[in-house]
N, C-alpha and C positions, 0 to 999 in steps of 0.2 A: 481423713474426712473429705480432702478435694475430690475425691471421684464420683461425689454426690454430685458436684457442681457443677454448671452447664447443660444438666439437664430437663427434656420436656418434661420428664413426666416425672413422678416418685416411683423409686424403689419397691418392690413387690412382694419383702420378704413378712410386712408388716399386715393386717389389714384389718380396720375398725370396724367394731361388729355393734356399739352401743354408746352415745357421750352421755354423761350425768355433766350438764352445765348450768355456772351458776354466775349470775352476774349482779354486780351494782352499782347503774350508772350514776355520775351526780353530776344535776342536771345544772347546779349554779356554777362548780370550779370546769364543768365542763370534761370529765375523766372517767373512765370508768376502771373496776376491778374485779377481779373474777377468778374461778377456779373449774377445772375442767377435770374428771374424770371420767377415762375410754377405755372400754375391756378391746383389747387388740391380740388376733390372733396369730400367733407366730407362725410361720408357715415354711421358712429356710432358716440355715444357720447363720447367725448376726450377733455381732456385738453393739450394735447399732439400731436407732429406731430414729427415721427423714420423716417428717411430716410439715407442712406448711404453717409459716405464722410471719409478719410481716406488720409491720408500724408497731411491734407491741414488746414492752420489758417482760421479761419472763423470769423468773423469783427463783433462779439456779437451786437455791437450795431446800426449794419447793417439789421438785423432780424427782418421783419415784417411779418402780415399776415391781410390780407385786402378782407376780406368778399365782393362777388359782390352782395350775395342775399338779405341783408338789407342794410341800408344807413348808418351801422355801421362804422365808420375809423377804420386807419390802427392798429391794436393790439399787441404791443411789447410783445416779451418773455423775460419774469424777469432771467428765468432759460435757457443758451443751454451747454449741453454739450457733448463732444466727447469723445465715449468709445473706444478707441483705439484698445484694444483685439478685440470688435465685429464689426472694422471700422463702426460703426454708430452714428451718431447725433442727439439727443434727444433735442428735444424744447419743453418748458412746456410755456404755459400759464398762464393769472393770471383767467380764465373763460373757461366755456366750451364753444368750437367751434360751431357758427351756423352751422349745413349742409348745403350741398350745396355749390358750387365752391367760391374757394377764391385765392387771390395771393400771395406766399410765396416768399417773398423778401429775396436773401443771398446775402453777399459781401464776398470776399474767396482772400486767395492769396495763393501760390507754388512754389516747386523747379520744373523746367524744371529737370529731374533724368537722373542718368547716367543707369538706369537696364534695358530699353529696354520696358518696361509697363508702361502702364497710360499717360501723356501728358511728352514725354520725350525727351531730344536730342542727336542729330544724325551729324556725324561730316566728313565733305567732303573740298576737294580741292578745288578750284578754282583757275582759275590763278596764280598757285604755292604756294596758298595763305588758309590755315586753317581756315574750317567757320563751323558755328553749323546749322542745321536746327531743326528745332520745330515737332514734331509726337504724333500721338495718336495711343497706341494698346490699347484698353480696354477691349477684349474678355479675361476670363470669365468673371470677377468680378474688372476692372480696371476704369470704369467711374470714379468712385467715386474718384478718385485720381487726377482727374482735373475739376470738381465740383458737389456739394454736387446731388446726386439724387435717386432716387428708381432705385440699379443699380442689378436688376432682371430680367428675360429675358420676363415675362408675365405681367410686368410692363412699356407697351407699349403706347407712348404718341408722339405727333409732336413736331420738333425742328425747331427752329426759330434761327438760328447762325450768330453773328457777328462779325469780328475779326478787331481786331487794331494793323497792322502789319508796317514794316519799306517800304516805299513805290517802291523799286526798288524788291524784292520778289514777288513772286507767293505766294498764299495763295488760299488751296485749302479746299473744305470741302467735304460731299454727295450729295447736291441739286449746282444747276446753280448760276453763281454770280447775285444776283438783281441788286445792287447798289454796285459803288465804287468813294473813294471821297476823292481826294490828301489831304494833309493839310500838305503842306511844309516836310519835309523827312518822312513823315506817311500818311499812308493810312488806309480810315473805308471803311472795304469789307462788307456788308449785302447779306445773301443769301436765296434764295425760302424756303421758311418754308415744311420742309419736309413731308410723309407721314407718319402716325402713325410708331413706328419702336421702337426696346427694344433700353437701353442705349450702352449695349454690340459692339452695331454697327456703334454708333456716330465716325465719322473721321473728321483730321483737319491737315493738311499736312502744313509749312512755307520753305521755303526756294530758292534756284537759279534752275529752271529746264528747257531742255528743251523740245520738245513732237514732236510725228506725231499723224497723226487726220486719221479717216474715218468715216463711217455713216456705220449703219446696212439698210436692205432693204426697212424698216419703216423711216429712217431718225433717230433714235438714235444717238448723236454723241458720239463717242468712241475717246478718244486717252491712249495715251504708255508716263507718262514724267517719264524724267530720267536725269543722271545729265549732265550738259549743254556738250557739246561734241559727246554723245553715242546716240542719236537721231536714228539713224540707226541699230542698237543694236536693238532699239523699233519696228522695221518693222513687225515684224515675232509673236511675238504676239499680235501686234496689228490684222494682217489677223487671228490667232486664233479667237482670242476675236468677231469681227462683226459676221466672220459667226458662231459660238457658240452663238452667244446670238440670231441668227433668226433660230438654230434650238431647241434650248430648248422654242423658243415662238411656235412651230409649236407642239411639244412634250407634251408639260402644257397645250397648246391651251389654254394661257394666256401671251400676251405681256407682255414684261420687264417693269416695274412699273416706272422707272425715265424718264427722260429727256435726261442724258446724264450718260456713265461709263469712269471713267480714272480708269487707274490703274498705277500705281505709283512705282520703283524701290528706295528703300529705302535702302542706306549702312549699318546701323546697325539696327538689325530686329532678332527679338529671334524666332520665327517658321517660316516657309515657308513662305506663306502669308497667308492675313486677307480677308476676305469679306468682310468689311464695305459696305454698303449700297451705291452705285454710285462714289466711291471711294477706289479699291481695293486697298491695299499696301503689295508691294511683298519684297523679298530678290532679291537682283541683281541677283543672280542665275538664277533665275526661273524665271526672267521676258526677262532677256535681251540675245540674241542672235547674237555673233560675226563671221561671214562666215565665217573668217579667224581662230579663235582659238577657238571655240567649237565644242564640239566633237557630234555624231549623238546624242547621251544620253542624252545631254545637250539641246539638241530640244526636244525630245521626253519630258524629263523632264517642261520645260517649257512650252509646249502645254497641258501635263495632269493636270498642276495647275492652268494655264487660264482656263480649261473648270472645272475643280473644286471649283472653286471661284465663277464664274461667274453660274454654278449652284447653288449654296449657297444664289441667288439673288430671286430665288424661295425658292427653298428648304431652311428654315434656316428663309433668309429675311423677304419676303411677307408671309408665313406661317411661325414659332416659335414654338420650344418646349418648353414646360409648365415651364418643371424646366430643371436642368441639369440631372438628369436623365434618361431625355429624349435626351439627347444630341446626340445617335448616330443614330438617324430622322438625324439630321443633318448632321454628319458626313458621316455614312456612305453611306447615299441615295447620296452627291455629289460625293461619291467618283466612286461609282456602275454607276451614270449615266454621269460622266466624261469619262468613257471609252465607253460609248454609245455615244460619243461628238464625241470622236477622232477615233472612228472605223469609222464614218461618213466619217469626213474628210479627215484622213489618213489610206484606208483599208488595204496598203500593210505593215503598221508595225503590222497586226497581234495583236492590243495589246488586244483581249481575250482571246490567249491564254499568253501574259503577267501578264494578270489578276491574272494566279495561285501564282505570285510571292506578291499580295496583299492578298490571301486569305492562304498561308503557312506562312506569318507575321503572321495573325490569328490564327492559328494552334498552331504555336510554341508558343504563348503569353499563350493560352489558355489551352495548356498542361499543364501547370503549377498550384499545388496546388494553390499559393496566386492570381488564376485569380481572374476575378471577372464576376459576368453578364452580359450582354451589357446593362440591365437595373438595375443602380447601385444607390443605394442611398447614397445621397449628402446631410449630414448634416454642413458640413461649407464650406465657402468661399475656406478657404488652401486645400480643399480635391480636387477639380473641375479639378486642374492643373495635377492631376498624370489621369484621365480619359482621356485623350486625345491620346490617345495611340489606338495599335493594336485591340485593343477587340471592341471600338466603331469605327473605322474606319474601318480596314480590316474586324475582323468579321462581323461588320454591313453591311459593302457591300455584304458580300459571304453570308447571311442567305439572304439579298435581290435578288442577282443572283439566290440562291436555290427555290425563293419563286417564279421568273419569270420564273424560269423556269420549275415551277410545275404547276403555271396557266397559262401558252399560254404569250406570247408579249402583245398582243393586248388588252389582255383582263387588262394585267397588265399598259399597259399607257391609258386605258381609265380610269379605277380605280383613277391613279397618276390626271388624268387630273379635275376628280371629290372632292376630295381629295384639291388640290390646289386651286380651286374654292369656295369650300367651309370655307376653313379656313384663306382665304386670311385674310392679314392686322391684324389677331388675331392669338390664339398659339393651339397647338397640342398637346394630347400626342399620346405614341406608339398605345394604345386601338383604337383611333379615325382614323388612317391609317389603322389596320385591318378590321373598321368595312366598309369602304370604299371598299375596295380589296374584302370583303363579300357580300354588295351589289354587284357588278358587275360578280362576279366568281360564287357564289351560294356555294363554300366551305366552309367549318370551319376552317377560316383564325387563327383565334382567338386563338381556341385550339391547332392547330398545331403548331403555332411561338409561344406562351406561352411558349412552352418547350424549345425554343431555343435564349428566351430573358429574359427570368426570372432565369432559373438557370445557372451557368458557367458551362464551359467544355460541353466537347461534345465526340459521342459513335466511339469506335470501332467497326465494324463489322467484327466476325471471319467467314468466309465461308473455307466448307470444302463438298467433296461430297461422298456418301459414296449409294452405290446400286441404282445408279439413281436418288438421290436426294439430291440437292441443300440444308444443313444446315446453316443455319443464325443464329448467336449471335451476340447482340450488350452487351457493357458493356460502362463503362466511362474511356477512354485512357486517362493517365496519365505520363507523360515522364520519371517519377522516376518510374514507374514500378509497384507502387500501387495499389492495387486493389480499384474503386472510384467508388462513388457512384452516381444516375442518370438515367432515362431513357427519351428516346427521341420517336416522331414520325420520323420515317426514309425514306426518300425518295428514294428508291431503284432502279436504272436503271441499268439494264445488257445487256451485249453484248454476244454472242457464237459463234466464228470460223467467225464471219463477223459483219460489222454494220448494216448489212440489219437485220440480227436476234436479233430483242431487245426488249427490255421487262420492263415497268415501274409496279411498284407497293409501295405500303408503310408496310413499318415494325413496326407496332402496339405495338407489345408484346417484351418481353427480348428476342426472339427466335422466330423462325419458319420453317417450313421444308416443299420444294415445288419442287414436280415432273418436273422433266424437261423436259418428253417428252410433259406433258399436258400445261407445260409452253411456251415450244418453239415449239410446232404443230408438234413435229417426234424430232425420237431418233437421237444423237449427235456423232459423233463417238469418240473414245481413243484419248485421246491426246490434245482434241480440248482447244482452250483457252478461259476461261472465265472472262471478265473485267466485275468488278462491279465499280459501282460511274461511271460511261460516260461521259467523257469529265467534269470529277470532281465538276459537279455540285453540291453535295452536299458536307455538310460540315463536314466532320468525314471522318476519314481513313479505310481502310479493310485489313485484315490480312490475308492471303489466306494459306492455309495447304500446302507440300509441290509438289504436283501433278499439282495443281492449279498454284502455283510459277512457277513451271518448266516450264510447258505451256506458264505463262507469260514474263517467260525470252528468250524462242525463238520466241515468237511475237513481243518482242522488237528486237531482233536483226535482223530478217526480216522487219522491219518494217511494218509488220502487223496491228499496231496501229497507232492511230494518236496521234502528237507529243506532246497533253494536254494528253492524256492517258498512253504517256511514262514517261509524269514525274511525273502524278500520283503516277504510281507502283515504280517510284524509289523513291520519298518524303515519301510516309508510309513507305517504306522498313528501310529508313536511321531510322524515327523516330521509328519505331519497335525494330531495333536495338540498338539505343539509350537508350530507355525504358527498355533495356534486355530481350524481348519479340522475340526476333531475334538475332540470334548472329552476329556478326560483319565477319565473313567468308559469311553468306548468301547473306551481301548487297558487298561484294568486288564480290563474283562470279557474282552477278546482272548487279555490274558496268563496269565489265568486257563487257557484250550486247550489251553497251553504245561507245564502239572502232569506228563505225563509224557514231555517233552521226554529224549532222551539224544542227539542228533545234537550232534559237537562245535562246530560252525560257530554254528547257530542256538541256542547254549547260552551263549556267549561271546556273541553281539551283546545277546542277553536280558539277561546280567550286563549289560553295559556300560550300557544303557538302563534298569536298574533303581536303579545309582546317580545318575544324572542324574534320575530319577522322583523318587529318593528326599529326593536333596538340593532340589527346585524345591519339596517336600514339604512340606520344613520351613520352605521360604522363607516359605509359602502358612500354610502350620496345622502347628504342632507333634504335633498331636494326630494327626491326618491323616498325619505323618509315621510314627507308630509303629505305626499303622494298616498302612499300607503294607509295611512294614520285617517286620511278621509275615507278608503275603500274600507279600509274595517268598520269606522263607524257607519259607514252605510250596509253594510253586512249587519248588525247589533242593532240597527235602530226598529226593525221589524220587529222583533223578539223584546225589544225597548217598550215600544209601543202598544203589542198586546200585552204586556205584565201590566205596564201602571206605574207609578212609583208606590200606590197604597193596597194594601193587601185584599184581597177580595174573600169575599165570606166562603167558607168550606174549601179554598184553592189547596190545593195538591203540598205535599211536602219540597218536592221537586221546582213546582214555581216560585216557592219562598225564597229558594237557595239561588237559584237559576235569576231571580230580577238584583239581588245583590252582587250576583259578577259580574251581569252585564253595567248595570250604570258604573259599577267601578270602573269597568274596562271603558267604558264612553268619558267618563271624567277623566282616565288615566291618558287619555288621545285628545285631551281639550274639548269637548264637547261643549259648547257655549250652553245652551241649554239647561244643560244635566249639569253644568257646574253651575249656574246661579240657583236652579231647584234644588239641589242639594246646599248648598250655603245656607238657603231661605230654610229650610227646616233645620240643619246646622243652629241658627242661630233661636228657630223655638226651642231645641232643647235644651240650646244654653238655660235660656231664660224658664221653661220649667220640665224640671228632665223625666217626668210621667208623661210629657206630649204623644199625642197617637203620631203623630208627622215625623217622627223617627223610631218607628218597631228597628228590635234588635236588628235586623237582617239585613234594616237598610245602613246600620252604621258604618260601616268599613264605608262604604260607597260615600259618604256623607265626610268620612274622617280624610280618605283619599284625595276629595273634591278640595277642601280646607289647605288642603297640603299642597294642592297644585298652585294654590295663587299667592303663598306664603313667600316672602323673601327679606333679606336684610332690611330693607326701607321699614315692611309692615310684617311683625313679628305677631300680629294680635289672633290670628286664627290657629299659630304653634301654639303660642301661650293657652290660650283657650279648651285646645286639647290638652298640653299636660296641666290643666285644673282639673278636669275629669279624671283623668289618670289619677290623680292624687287624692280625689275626695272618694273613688271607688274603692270598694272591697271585695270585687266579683274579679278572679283570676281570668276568668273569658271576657271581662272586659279591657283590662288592662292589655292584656297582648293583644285585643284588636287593634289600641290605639299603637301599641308599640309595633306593632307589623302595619302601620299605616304613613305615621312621621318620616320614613328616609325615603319616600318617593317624590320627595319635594325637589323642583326641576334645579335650586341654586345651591350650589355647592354651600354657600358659607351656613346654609340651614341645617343639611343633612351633617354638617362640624357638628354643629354645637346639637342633634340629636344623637351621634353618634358617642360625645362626651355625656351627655346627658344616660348615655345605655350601660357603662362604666361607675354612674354614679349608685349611691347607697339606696337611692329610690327603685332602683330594678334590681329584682333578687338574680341570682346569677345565673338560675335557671332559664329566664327571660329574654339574657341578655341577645339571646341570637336571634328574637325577634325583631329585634331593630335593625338589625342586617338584612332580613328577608327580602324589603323592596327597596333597596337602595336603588334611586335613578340612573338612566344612563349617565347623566352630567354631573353623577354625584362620584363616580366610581374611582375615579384619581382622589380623591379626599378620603375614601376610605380605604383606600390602597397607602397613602402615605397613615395614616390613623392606624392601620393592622403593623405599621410596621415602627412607629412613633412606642405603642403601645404593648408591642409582644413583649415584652418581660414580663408586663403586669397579668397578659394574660397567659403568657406562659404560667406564671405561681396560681392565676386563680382554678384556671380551667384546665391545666396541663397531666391531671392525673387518672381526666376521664377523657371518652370520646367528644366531649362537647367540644372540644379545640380544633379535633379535625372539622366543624362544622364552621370555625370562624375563618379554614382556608380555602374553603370553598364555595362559600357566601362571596367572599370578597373576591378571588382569585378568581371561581369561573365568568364571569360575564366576559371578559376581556378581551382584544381580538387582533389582537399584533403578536406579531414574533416577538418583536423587540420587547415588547412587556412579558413575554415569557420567558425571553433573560434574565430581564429584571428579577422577576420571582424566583425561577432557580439560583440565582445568585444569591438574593438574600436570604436563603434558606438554605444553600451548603452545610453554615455550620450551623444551624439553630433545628435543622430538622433531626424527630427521632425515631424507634422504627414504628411507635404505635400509631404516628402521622405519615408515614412512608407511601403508604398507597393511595392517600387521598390527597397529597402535592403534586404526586405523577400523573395523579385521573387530573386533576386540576389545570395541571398546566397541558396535558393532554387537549382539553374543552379549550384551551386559547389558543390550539394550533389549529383545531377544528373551527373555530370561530372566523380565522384569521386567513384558512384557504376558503373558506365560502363567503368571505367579504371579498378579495379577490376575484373567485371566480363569476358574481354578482356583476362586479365593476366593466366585467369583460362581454354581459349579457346585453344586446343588442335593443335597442328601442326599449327597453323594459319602464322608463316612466312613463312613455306614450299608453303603452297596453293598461300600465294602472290604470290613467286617466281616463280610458277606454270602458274598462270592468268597473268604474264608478258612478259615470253617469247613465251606463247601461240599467 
C-alpha cells in the first residue's frame, strides 16, 4: 500500500464514470452520514482501488465492489485504509479486479466543521432565534471531506444526489428537485442526475431561505435565496444574473448547460463566491444589494462576481482544466470576460478602464522575486490554496486582454466560441486554448504566450530617443531594484502628439532601434509626447528617459491623454520609484499633473499610492511625512470640491464612488475640515440613522474621520461605531465599519480593535477586515497581536488560505531589515508549506520597503521640492 503515498496525483488504473450519493446532514449534533455508490471503470490490472477522502470515518465493513461485467458478486476488501497525510483511501482486495465497470459501495460518516470547507456549517438567525445551516465549498481539493471520491478536476463523472433533510428546510443541490417525500418531520429530496462534472463543483445547500425567481430568454429559471427577510436584497443580482447568462450564451454560441441557476447568499463563506455548477454560493456581500445602505461599489462589486461566476459555468464548468496548473483558464478567462459582461450591461461605469486596477493587482504580485508563473506546478493538495491569488486571476486576465487585443475581438471570440465547443463536458489545458486561437488567427499563439505563462515576471521597457530615433530595452522589472532575468515577445503600441498617430508592432529582441519619421510617415516636432503601452494593453511597464517624462507630464495635465493612459504613466512612475529606478521627487513632481484629476479610475490608484508614499514617508523623515500629507491633500481638494459631500441629482456612478475615497483619503491625512464635516453628520446618524447627511458612500469616509480622533482618553466615537456594528444586520455594513476601526493613529485603540476582531461578534469570515487599515503607528501592536495570538489563529483559520491573508496584512507594511528578521525567525518553526509563498512574498515587501526608505533618506533637498509642488 506505501507506493500510493507521496503522491500528486491518483493512480489511473481506476476511473469514475457515475456517484449515486446520499447524505444526511444533522443540523443540531452537527454530523453528517451518508453512502456513496460509484460505477468505476477498470482499466489496468489491480488489486487495489486509491481514491480521495479525508476528515471522514469510513464503515470498513460497508466496502464493496460488484463487478457488472461478469456474474461475479459483491467482493469485500479485507484491507481499507486511510492515509491521512495524503487524504487518501486505499482499498485492497483479496483478487485482481475484472476490467470493466463495477460498483463501489462506501458507507462514510462526519463532522458538519466549523472552517468554512468541505460539507460545513453555517450559522444564522431566525426569529431571534440561533440556527445552523448545512454547506458545501469543495473547490480545490474539498470533496473528499464529505465523501470518499476521485476529488481531481479531470476526474469528471455524473451525480445522482439525495438528501435526507428535516422537512420544514430547503434543501438545495446543482440539478432540479426530481422527487420529494415527507416522512413525518423528514424529508428524502432526490435530484436530476447531473451532467458529467469534476467533484470540485459538487454543491448541497440545507437551511431556512427565502428567493426571487426570473427566467433567461430561453426559459432558464434563475433565482437569488437568501435569508428569510432580504428577499429584496436579491432583486439586483438576480437582473445581473438572467441577462448575463443570455449573453455569455450568445458569446460561446453555446446555451447554459442546466436547467436552472440559483445562487445562494451564505453567512459564513471564506472567498467571494463559488461556481458550483447550477448552484452558485456567494458571501452576503457580493450577492445582496440594500437601496438604502449600499454604497455604489457595493453594486458594482456585486454585479462583477455575478458575471464572474456565472462565467465560470462555461469557462471552468462545461470545459475543465486538466490539473491545477491550469487553473488560471479558469480564473483568469472569468475574470477578463466578466468585465465584457458588465461593459454590456452597465457601459457608463467605464469598468475597462477599471480593469487597470485588476491588471496593477498583477503587476505588483508579479514584481516580486517569490512570484510564480501563471502556469505553476502543483505537486500537493496544501499547495493549490496559495495559487488562487493575483498571478492566476489578474495576471491571467491581462495576458488575455493583451492577447485580444493583439488578434482583433472578433477573431478572438470565434476562437473562444470554437474552443468551448470543442472541449465541452471534458478538460483543457493552456496548449489546447492556444491551438484554438491559432486555428482561427493564423498567428504563433503558442510561441508568443509561452513566454508570458511559462516564466514569472514580466519586462520593462526603457525608451529613450536620441537623433531621431526611438531606442527600446526590455529587461525583467523587479520591485527590489534587481537586475532579473527574462525575455519576453512584446507588444508594442505607441502614440505621438495624438491618437490618430499610432503605431503597433512586436519587440522580438532584448532591444531595438526604430526611426521615427519612417515609423510615423513625417517628422515629429520638439517636445511632442510619446505614450508607449496605449491604453495599457500590455502587460509590463515602460520607463521613459527624462525628455520623454517631461512631455509626458504636460500631457497629463492638459489632459492630452486618456484617462487609462494617465494612470499608466503615473502606475510605472510610482513602481519605478519604488524599485529605486526613479527617485521619489520624480513621481511627487508627476503627482503634482494630477491637481485637477476627476476621472474615477486614475483617482483611486492616486489614493491608493499616496498612502503607501505617505507611510514609506514617515518610515524615511517624519518631517517629510507631513510635508507630503499636505501636497496630497492639495492634490484631493480639487476633485474634493467639485463632488460636494451630498450627492447630486442624476450624478454618474463613478462620482458616488470617486467622492468616498477622496474625503477618506483627506480625513485619513488630517484634513481639519473634512474631519469636523464628517464627525457633524457622524453624529446625525447616530442620532437618526434614515438621515440624508450620511448616504451609504459617504460612510467609510465618515467611519475613517471618527477613527482619526479616537484615543485612550476619549473612546466615545470607537464605542459609537461598534453600536452600529452591532445593532446592523446588513453584512456590507458591518465590514465597512470593520475595515474602518484600525486606522486609528494610537496604538492602545487599534489593541483593543484588534481583540475586539478575535471576538464571537465577528464571524471569522470578517476577521481580516480589521486588519485591512491598520495605521502606520498601529503596526508594532499588531505585529506583537499576530504573534501573541497565532496558536489561536493557527486552529481557527489554519486549514484555508484565509491565514496566509493575516501574514501579510500584518507583515507587509514594514520597512526594516531588522523587522524582517524578526518575522523570519518567528516563523521558522511555525511556518507550513500552504503558507510558504506568502511569508517569503511578505517579507520580500519589507526589504523592498526598507531599500526605498533608505534610498529616500539619501535624496537631496526632497522636503524643499515638496513644499515647493504645494504651494505651487
Amino acid at each position: 500500500m506505501d507506493e500510493f503515498k507521496g503522491q500528486p496525483r491518483l493512480p489511473k488504473f481506476a476511473v469514475p464514470k457515475r456517484y449515486d450519493l446520499r447524505l444526511t446532514p444533522d443540523l443540531i449534533a452537527c454530523t453528517f452520514t451518508g453512502t456513496v455508490s460509484i460505477d468505476v471503470d477498470i482499466v489496468a490490472d489491480t488489486r487495489f482501488i486509491v481514491l480521495n477522502a479525508a476528515d471522514l470515518s469510513v464503515n470498513d465493513a460497508s466496502v464493496s465492489f460488484t463487478p457488472l461485467t461478469s456474474s461475479s458478486k459483491a467482493l469485500a476488501a479485507p484491507k481499507v485504509v486511510l492515509f491521512k497525510e495524503d487524504e487518501i483511501l486505499v482499498l485492497e482486495f483479496a483478487e485482481i479486479l475484472p476490467y470493466g465497470v463495477g460498483v463501489l459501495h462506501l458507507g462514510f460518516s462526519g463532522i458538519l466543521n466549523e472552517k468554512m470547507k468541505g460539507f460545513y456549517k453555517s450559522t444564522y438567525e431566525h426569529n431571534g432565534e440561533k440556527k445552523n445551516m448545512a454547506v458545501t465549498q469543495f473547490e480545490p481539493a474539498d470533496a473528499r471531506k464529505c465523501f470518499p471520491c476521485w476529488d481531481e478536476p479531470a476526474c469528471k463523472a455524473t451525480f445522482k444526489i439525495t438528501l435526507e433533510v428535516p422537512a420544514d428546510l430547503v434543501a438545495l443541490s446543482n440539478m432540479p428537485i426530481l422527487e420529494e417525500k415527507v416522512d413525518g418531520n423528514m424529508k428524502i429530496v432526490s435530484y436530476q442526475e447531473s451532467p458529467i462534472m469534476s467533484t470540485y463543483l459538487v454543491a448541497i445547500v440545507v437551511g431556512l431561505f427565502d428567493y426571487v425567481e426570473d427566467h433567461t430568454s430561453d426559459g432558464v429559471k434563475v433565482r437569488v435565496y437568501c435569508q428569510v427577510g432580504k428577499a429584496d436584497q436579491g432583486k439586483f443580482a438576480l437582473h445581473v444574473g438572467t441577462k448575463t447568462l443570455d449573453l455569455f450564451k450568445e458569446y460561446f454560441a453555446v446555451p447554459y448547460p442546466l436547467p436552472k441557476m440559483d445562487m445562494i447568499a451564505i453567512p459564513d463563506f471564506a472567498a467571494g463566491a463559488m461556481e458550483n455548477y447550477g448552484l452558485v454560493t456567494y458571501r452576503e456581500t457580493v450577492l445582496l444589494y440594500d437601496e438604502q445602505n449600499s454604497a455604489a461599489s457595493n453594486k458594482q462589486r456585486v454585479a462583477t462576481v455575478v458575471a464572474h461566476e456565472l462565467a465560470h459555468q462555461w469557462f471552468g464548468n462545461l470545459v475543465t482544466m486538466e490539473w491545477w496548473t491550469h487553473l488560471w483558464l479558469n480564473e483568469g478567462f472569468a475574470t477578463w470576460v466578466s468585465y465584457l459582461a458588465i461593459d454590456s450591461l452597465f457601459p457608463e461605469w467605464k469598468i475597462w478602464t477599471q480593469f487597470l486596477d485588476e491588471s496593477t493587482d498583477g503587476l505588483r504580485l508579479d514584481g516580486l522575486e517569490e512570484s510564480h508563473p501563471i502556469e505553476v506546478e502543483v505537486n500537493h493538495a496544501a499547495e493549490i490554496d496559495e495559487i488562487f491569488d493575483a498571478i492566476s486571476y489578474m495576471k491571467g486576465a491581462s495576458v488575455i486582454r493583451m492577447l485580444q487585443s493583439y488578434l482583433g475581438a472578433e477573431v478572438f471570440q470565434k476562437s473562444l466560441a470554437a474552443y468551448v465547443k470543442k472541449h465541452a463536458y471534458s478538460n483543457a489545458k493552456t496548449e489546447d486554448l492556444w491551438t484554438a486561437l491559432e486555428g482561427q488567427s493564423g498567428e504563433p499563439v503558442n510561441k508568443l504566450m509561452s513566454f508570458w505563462t511559462k516564466q514569472k515576471g514580466y519586462p520593462v521597457v526603457s525608451a529613450k530617443i536620441k537623433d531621431g530615433k526611438l531606442e527600446l530595452e526590455q529587461s525583467r522589472f523587479l520591485s527590489s531594484g534587481s537586475p532579473g532575468e527574462g525575455e519576453w515577445i512584446v507588444p508594442v503600441t505607441l502614440c505621438c502628439g495624438s491618437y490618430d498617430m499610432r503605431k503597433s508592432f512586436l519587440l522580438e529582441s532584448k532591444s531595438g532601434v526604430y526611426d521615427l519619421k519612417e515609423l510615423l510617415g513625417g517628422s515629429i516636432a520638439d517636445g511632442t509626447w510619446i505614450k508607449i503601452n496605449v491604453d495599457q494593453a500590455g502587460f509590463y511597464r515602460v520607463k521613459y528617459d527624462d525628455t520623454l517624462a517631461a512631455g509626458l507630464r504636460i500631457a497629463t495635465e492638459n489632459k492630452s491623454l486618456t484617462s487609462i493612459d494617465r494612470y499608466g504613466i503615473l502606475d510605472d512612475c510610482f513602481a519605478l520609484s519604488m524599485a529605486r529606478q526613479q527617485s521619489l521627487a520624480s513621481l511627487l513632481t508627476l503627482i503634482s499633473a494630477y491637481k485637477k484629476e476627476l476621472d474615477y479610475t486614475v483617482m483611486s490608484n492616486l489614493i491608493a499610492i499616496s498612502y503607501k508614499v505617505v507611510k514609506i514617508a514617515a518610515d524615511s523623515n517624519l518631517e517629510l511625512m507631513s510635508e507630503i500629507k499636505q501636497l496630497f491633500i492639495g492634490v484631493f481638494q480639487f476633485s474634493a470640491g467639485k463632488l460636494g459631500w451630498d450627492p447630486k441629482q442624476g450624478e454618474s456612478h463613478l462620482d458616488a464612488m470617486l467622492r468616498g475615497e477622496v474625503l477618506t483619503a483627506l480625513a485619513v491625512f488630517g484634513h481639519d475640515e473634512t474631519l469636523k464635516e464628517a464627525t457633524q453628520r457622524f453624529d446625525a446618524y447616530l442620532a437618526d440613522r434614515n438621515t440624508s447627511l450620511l448616504p451609504p458612500d459617504l460612510r467609510r469616509a465618515a467611519y475613517v474621520a471618527v477613527m482619526q480622533k479616537a484615543n485612550k482618553s476619549d473612546k466615545s466615537g470607537y464605542e459609537s461605531l461598534l453600536r452600529v456594528y452591532r445593532e446592523t444586520d446588513l453584512s456590507q455594513e458591518k465590514t465597512r465599519i470593520l475595515g474602518s476601526l484600525a486606522c486609528c493613529p494610537d496604538p492602545s485603540i487599534v489593541q483593543d480593535v484588534l481583540h475586539f476582531v478575535l471576538s464571537d461578534e465577528v464571524r471569522n469570515q470578517d476577521a481580516l477586515y480589521g486588519l485591512s487599515g491598520v495605521s502606520w503607528e498601529g503596526r508594532e501592536v499588531a505585529w506583537k497581536w499576530l504573534q501573541e495570538k497565532w496558536e489561536y489563529i493557527g486552529e481557527t483559520w489554519g486549514a484555508g488560505f484565509l491565514i496566509t491573508r493575516f501574514i501579510s496584512a500584518v507583515v507587509s507594511p514594514f520597512a526594516s531589515f531588522e523587522k524582517a528578521k524578526e518575522v523570519e525567525e518567528f516563523f521558522a518553526t511555525r511556518s507550513k508549506p500552504s503558507m510558504a509563498r506568502t511569508l517569503k512574498q511578505s517579507i520580500e515587501r519589507v526589504h523592498i520597503n526598507a531599500n526605498w526608505v533608505e534610498s529616500i533618506r539619501k535624496e537631496d533637498n526632497i522636503t524643499q521640492l515638496v513644499a515647493h509642488l504645494s504651494s505651487n
